[in-house]
N, C-alpha and C positions, 0 to 999 in steps of 0.2 A: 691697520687693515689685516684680516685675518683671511689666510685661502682655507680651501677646502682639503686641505691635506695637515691643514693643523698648526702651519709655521706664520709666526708676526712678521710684516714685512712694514716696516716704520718709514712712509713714504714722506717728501723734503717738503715742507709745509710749505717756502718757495714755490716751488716746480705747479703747474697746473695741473689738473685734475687726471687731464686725460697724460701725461707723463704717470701716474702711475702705474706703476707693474705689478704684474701677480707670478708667482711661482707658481706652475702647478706640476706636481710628480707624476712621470709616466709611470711610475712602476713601485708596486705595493711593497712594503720591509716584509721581509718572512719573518711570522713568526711559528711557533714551535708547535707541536700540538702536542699532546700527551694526551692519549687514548687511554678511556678508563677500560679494564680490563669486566668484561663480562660473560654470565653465561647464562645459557640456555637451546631451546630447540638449534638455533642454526647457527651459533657458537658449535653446538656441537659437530654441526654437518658442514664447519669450514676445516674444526679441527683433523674433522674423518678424511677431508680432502687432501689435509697438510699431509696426511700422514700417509697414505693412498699413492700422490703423485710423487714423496718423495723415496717411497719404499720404493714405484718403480726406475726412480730418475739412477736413486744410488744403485739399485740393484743391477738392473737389468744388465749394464757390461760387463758384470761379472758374472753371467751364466754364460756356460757353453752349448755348443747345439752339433754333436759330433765330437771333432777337433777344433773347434774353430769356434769364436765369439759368436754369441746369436744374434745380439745386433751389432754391425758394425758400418760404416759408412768412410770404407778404405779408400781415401780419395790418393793414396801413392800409386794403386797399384787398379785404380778405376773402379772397383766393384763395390757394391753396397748390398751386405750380407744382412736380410730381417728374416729370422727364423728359418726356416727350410728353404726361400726364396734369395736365388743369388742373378744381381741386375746389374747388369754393361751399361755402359752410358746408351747406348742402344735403346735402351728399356726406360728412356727417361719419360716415355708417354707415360707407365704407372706410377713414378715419382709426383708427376705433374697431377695424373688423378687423385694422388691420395692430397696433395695440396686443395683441390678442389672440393674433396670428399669435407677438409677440415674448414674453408670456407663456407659450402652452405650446410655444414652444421653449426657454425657460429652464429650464421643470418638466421637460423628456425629457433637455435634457444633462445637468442635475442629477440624473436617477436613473439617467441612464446613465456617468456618470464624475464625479459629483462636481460643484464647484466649479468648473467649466472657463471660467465666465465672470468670474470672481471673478478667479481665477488668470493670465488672458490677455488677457481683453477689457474688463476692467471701468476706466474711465476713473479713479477711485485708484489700480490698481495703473501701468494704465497711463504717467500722470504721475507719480506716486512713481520709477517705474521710470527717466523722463526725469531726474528731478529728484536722485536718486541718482547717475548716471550725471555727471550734472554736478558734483556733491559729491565724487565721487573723482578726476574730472581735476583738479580744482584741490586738494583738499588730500589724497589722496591714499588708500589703501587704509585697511579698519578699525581697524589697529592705529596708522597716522598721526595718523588725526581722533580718537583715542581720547587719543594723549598729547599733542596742538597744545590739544583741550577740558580739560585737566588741566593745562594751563602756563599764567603769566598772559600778559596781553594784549603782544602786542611787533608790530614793524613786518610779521614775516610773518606771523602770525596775521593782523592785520589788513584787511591786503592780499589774501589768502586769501578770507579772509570776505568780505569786501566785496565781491570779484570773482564769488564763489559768486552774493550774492543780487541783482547786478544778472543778471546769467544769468538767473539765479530770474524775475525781472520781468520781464525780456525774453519770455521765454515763456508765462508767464503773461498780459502784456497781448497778446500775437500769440493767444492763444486764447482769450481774452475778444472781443477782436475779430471775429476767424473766428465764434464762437457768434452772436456778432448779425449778423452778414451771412448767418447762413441763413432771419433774419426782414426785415433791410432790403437791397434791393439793397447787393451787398460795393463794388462799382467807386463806386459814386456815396458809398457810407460814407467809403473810403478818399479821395477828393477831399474829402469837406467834413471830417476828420481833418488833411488837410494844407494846406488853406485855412484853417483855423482858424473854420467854421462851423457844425462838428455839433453838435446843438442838444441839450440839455440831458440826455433821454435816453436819446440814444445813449453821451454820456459813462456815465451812472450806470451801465445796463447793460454795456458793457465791461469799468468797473471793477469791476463786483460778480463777474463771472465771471471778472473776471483776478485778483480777490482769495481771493478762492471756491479758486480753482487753486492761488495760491502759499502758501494758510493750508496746506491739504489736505493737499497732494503733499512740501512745504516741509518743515512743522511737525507738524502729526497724524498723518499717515502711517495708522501700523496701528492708531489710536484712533482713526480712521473705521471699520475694518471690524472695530472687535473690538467697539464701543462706538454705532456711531448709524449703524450700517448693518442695515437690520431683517430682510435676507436671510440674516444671521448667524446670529441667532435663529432664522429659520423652516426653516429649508437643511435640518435632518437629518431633517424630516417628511417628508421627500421622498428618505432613503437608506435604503437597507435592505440587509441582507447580500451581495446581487450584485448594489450600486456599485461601480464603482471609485473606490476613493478612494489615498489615499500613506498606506501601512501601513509598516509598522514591522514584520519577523518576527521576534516575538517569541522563537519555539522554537529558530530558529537563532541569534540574535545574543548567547541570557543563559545562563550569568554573563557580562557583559561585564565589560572589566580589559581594562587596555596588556599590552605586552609586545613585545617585540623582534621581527622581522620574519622571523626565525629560529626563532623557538619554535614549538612544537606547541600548540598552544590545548588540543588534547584530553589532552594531558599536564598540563596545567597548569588543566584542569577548566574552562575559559571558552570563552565564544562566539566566533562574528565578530566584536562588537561592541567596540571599540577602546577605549571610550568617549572621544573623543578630543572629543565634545563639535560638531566641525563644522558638525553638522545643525542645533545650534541658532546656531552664529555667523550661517549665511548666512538663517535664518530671518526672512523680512521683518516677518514678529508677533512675533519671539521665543520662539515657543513648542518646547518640544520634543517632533520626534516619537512617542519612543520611549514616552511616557508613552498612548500610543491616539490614536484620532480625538478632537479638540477643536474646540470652536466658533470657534474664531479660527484656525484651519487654512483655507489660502484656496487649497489645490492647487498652488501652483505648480510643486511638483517641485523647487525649489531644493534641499533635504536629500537627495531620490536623486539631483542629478547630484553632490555632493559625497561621498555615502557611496560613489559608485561610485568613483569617484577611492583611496580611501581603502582600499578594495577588492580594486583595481589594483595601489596602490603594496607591502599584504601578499602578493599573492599568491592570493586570495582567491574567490570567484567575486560578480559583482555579482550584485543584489536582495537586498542585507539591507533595504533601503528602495527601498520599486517601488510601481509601481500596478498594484493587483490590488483582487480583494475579499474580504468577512471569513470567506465560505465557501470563497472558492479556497486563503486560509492555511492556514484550519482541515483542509480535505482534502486538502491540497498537490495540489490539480488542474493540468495545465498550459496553457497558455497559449491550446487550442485551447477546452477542454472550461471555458474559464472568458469564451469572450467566446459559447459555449455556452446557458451560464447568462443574463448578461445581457438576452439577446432575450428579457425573460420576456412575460408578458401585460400588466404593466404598463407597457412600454415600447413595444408591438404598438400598445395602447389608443390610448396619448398621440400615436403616431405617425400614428395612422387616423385622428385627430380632427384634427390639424394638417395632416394632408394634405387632407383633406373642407374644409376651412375654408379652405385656401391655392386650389385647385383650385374650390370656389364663387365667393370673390373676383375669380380668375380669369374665369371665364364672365360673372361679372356685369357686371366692367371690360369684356369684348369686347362686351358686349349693349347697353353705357350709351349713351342717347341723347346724343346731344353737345351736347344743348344744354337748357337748365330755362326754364320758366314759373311764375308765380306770378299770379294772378286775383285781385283785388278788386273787387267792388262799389262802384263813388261811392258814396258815402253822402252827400257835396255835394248830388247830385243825384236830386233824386225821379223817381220814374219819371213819364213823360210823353206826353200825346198831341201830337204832331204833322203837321205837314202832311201831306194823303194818307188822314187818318183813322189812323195806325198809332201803337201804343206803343214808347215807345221808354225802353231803359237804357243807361245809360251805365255805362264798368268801367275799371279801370286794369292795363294789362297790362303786365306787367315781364318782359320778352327775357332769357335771360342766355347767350351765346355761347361754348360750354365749347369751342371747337375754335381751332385758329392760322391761321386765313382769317378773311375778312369772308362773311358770311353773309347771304342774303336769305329769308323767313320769311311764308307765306301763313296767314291767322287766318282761318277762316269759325267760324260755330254753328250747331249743330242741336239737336232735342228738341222743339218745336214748328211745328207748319204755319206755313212762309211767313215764318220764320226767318231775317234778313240781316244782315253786318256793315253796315251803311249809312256808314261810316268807311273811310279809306284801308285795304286787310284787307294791306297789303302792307308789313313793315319789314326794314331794313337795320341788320347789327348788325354792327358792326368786332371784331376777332378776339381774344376773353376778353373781352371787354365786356358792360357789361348796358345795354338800351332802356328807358324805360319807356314807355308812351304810351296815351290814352284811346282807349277804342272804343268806337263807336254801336252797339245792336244794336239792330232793329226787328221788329217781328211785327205782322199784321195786329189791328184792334179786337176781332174775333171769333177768334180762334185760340186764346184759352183763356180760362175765368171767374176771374176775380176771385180775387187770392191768388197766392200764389210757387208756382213754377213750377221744377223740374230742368232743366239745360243744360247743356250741352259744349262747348266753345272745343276747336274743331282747329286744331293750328297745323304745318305741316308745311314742312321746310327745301326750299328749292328750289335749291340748292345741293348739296346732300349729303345721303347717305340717313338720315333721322328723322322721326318724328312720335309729336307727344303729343298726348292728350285729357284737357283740365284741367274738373272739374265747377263750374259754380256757380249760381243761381236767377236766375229774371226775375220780378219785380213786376208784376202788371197789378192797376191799382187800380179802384177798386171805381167 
């Protein structure tokens, strides 16, 4: 008896019928893929991407902005420095907007063409794409690594290999690195890296992200996005007939069959379609087009720059594989009347609410005072009469100087008759810093009964234009 996974299981010719067992495998062997290397149009505009996101991944922490990193995300000392903008956890509503901002831009390119981040910007393809790349200069194109993996081990294999995965590590620890220097200053990482002083974990973090890279990019490849990448799954909630996505035409390319570069296809009762298989060499998933849209389809266009080619070489006209959508196939619409289509309401929507939301953030960053306050009550300290006859509370005022100057900063209160900082109302705050420091406020014996009381702390820069008014109560005891 044979199961469906391919194994004899020779059942006791004794035993009755239904005593026989079948084996059947949960779980498919990996096998390898080797992606034939291609080019053209959107080879090129993955390549433009590789090189785009990682000029700014690597660069960026190493520019300055002032004194001071341009981006930096100093979780020792709470602040997160992006260009002239410096944000307290305080400020974590625009940290949260710009997650939202990178949300539904993923839903509007996603109903507007697919996969485009998957396909060009997403950091697997991206590194796979490095990491590949490296794999073929050193051993060589698909049909190379496919018969050096099939020979046993000998001096060039070895050498090969070995040569591949220190590459591998090379890269992989330069980007493990780069990732934690957009949390610790990079200049001062890379000094205690070659002092031999970075503390504990700054190692572990490097290495979890340079391992993180070389597993991914290395080894899993397309069993990240076919298998524990959840965008995978959820991606086609979000497609509907006028996406674009990389179709397959179906009408023009079947019956597919070979045949000479001479022959009439329509004599010979077959499509475009060569089957010459291509589209699935260069596929980074493995998957083949021609079978529809699948969930491990990640757009990149690999299969159209290759079917074009293929194309080309019969004589043929290209888009037997294009990006289009499943109602521009169905109606053979042209190219005007299909990007027509896609401006539907649901991309209007997506686009009005990302603009409303990018454009709010906006006004609010140009309106943000530049600098925070936070009020507490001594609770140390009871409220008290002193000298003069007056009550008096004591508060703990905590400055925090969101601006790149030093700052000077006047505290009065009001909300009751005769109301005074009786405390120095005057501090000095160094530029991103925070103060904190106690302050007296007095009110006459008679200026209110007995019981807490609402008050305002104005604190207003005398430097630069802001001012806030923080609430908190006055005690006058009984």
């Amino acid at each position: 008896m044979k199961t469906d996974v391919g194994k004899t299981i020779h059942a006791d010719p004794a035993s009755p019928p239904e005593a026989d067992a079948e084996l059947v495998s949960l779980y498919q062997a990996h096998k390898k893929i080797y992606p034939r290397s291609v080019s053209g149009l959107f080879s090129q505009w993955r390549w433009g991407m590789v090189f785009l996101t990682q000029l700014v991944f690597y660069g960026l922490p190493w520019l300055e902005w002032g004194q001071r990193q341009m981006v930096l995300f100093d979780l020792g000392v709470r602040r997160f420095y992006i260009f002239g903008l410096v944000l307290y956890p305080q400020d974590f509503i625009y940290l949260t907007g710009m997650l939202v901002v990178a949300a539904l831009s993923l839903f509007l390119f996603t109903a507007v063409a697919g996969r485009l981040w998957c396909g060009y910007a997403c950091p697997q393809t991206v590194y796979t794409e490095i990491f590949l790349w490296i794999e073929r200069k050193l051993e060589g194109d698909r049909s190379a690594q496919m018969r050096r993996d099939a020979q046993a081990l000998s001096l060039d294999k070895a050498w090969r290999k070995g040569a591949k995965h220190l590459a591998w590590l090379a890269v992989a620890a330069w980007t493990g690195f780069t990732f934690v220097g957009y949390f610790t200053p990079i200049r001062s990482l890379g000094m205690e890296f070659l002092q031999g002083d970075v503390g504990a974990w700054g190692i572990f973090w490097t290495g979890f992200y340079g391992f993180a890279t070389y597993g991914n990019a290395g080894f899993m490849r397309e069993q990240v996005c076919k298998y524990m990448c959840p965008y995978a799954r959820f991606q086609s909630a979000m497609f509907d007939k006028d996406t674009l996505i990389v179709t397959y035409d179906t009408q023009r390319g079947e019956p597919r069959g070979a045949r000479s570069r001479k022959a009439d296809p329509a004599a010979l009762n077959l499509g475009a379609c060569t089957d010459c298989s291509l589209c699935v060499q260069v596929c980074p998933t493995g998957i083949d087009i021609r079978k529809g849209l699948q969930y491990e389809c990640i757009g990149c266009g690999a299969c159209a720059d290759v079917c074009d080619t293929v194309m080309d070489k019969m004589g043929y006209a290209r888009g037997l594989v294009k990006y289009t959508t499943e109602n521009a196939m169905k109606n053979q619409w042209t190219t005007a009347q299909t990007l027509r289509h896609v401006l539907r309401p649901r991309i209007l929507i997506y686009t009005s609410i990302l603009l409303g939301i990018v454009i709010a953030m906006g006004v609010s960053l140009a309106l943000r005072t530049p600098f925070k306050v936070n009020v507490v009550r001594d609770r140390g300290v009871m409220s008290r009469i002193v000298s003069g006859g007056k009550i008096e509370n004591v508060y703990q005022l905590q400055v925090m100087n969101a601006t790149e100057s030093t700052q000077r900063y006047r505290i009065t209160a009001a909300g009751l008759p005769g109301l005074v900082v009786a405390s120095d109302n005057v501090t000095t705050v160094e530029s991103t810093q925070a103060n904190r420091l106690a302050v007296r406020v007095q009110a006459p014996y008679d200026a209110a009964p007995p019981g807490s009381h609402a008050i305002q702390f104005e604190i207003e820069s005398l430097d630069s234009p802001g001012h806030l008014s923080e609430k908190s109560i006055f005690m006058v005891p009984r």
